[in-house]
N, C-alpha and C positions, 0 to 999 in steps of 0.2 A: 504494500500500500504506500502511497507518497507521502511524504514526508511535505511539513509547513512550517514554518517558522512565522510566526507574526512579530511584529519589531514595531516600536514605538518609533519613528525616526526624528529625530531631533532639527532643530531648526539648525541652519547653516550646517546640513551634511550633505553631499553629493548622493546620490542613489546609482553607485559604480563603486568597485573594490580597489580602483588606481584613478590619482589624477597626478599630471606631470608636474601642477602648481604649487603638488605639498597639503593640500586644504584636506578639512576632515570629510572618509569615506565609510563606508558601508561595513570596511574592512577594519576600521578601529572599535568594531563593536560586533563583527558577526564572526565568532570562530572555526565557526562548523563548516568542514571542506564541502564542495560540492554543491552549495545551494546560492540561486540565481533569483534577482528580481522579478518579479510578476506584476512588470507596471511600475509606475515611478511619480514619484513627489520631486517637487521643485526643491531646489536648497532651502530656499525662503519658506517652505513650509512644512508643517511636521506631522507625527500622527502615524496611524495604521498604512503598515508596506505589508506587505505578502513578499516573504521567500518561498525560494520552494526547490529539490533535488530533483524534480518533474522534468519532463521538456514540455510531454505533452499539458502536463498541469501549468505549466508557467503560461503555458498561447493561452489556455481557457480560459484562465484569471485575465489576464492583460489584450483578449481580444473582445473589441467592442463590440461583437457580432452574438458572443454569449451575454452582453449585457446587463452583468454583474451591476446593481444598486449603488451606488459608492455614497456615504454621508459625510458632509463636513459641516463645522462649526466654523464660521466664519466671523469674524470683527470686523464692522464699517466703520468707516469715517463718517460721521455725522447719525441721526436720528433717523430710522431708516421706518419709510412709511406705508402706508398698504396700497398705494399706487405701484411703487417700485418693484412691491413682493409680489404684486399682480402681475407688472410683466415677467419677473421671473420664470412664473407658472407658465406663463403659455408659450415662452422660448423670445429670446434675446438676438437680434438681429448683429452678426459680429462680423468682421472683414472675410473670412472664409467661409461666412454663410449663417443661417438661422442654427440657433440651438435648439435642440428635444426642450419640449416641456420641462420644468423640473419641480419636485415638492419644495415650498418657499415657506419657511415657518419662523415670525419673528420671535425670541425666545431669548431668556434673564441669561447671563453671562454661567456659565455651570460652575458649583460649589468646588467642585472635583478638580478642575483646571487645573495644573502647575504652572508658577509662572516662566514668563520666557527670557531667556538670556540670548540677545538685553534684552530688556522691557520695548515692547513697540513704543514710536514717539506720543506724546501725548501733548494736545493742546487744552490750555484752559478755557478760550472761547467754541470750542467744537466739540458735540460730545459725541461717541460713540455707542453702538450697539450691534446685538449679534443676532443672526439668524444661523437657521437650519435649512441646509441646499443638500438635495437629493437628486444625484443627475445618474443617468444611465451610458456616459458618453465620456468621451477624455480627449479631446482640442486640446494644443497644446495652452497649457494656466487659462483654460476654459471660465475655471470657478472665478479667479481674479477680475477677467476680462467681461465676462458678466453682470460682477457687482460694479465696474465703474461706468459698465454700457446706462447702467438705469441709476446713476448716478450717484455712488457709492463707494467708493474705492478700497478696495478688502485693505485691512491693516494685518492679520492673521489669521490664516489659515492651517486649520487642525482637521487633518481626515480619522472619522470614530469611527467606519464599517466599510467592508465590502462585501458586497452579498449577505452572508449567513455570520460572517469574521467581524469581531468586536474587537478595540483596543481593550474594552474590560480596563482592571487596574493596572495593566502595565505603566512603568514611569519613560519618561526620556531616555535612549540605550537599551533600555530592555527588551528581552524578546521572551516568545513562548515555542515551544517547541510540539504539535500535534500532526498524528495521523487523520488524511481524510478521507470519502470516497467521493470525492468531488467528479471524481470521469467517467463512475457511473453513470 
């Protein structure tokens, strides 16, 4: 049966086990030989990665054609209204074309959260708020380029699920190690 790895991936890491620059990788935190990304987070963002020692398991997670749910918790800039969450929902008009609908849910900042090193910027006359985006698609920084299409500009982005896979209590660094039968 394949083998999973879920990893909380930290902000300012690459999702690659070399970079010629030096900067931190996948490989400063994943020891276990053999297991490959399934899909990829920006550096700028953190949250639920899928590894996996699969090949065929790695194409299913990371092909949009299986369509795997992906959740993030997102931070705006500014007060973010129910016009805006409305175009969410029925899809975002972006330079490569319209986005899938996506679930648009505005919601309290979660208790759970660790905070991020550094701290995103913060203005005193601008305030902030967070929703819940549920997209079925992966453009490249889709989530990002969304919230500032309908005027919002993501400050952080934290991915909490794909498909059926929870970050659960995992912290920053960490990972979990499960068998699935995902290719059934």
């Amino acid at each position: 049966m394949p083998n999973l790895l879920l990893f909380n991936k930290p902000f300012d890491v690459l999702c690659q086990f070399t970079d010629d620059l030096g900067r931190p990788t996948l490989a400063d935190y994943i020891k276990q030989p053999g297991f490959y990304a399934a899909g990829r987070l920006d550096r700028d963002s953190e949250g639920l990665l899928l590894l996996t020692d699969n090949g065929r398991l790695q194409q299913r997670i990371a092909d949009p054609k299986f369509k795997l749910l992906k959740t993030y918790l997102v931070q705006v800039e500014g007060d973010i209204d129910a016009a805006a969450i409305q175009k969410l929902t029925q899809g975002v008009i972006l330079k490569d074309g319209l986005t899938r609908p996506a679930q648009a849910t505005k919601i309290i900042q979660p208790n759970w959260l660790w905070p991020r090193t550094p701290p995103i910027r913060e203005r005193k006359t601008i305030p902030t708020s967070w929703i819940e985006l549920k997209i079925r698609e992966g453009k490249n920084r889709q989530v990002r380029r969304m919230t500032a299409a309908v005027g919002f500009p993501t400050l952080r982005l934290i991915r909490s699920e794909i498909g059926e896979f929870k970050l659960g209590a995992l912290q920053p660094g960490e990972s979990q190690r499960l068998s699935t039968n995902l290719l059934k």
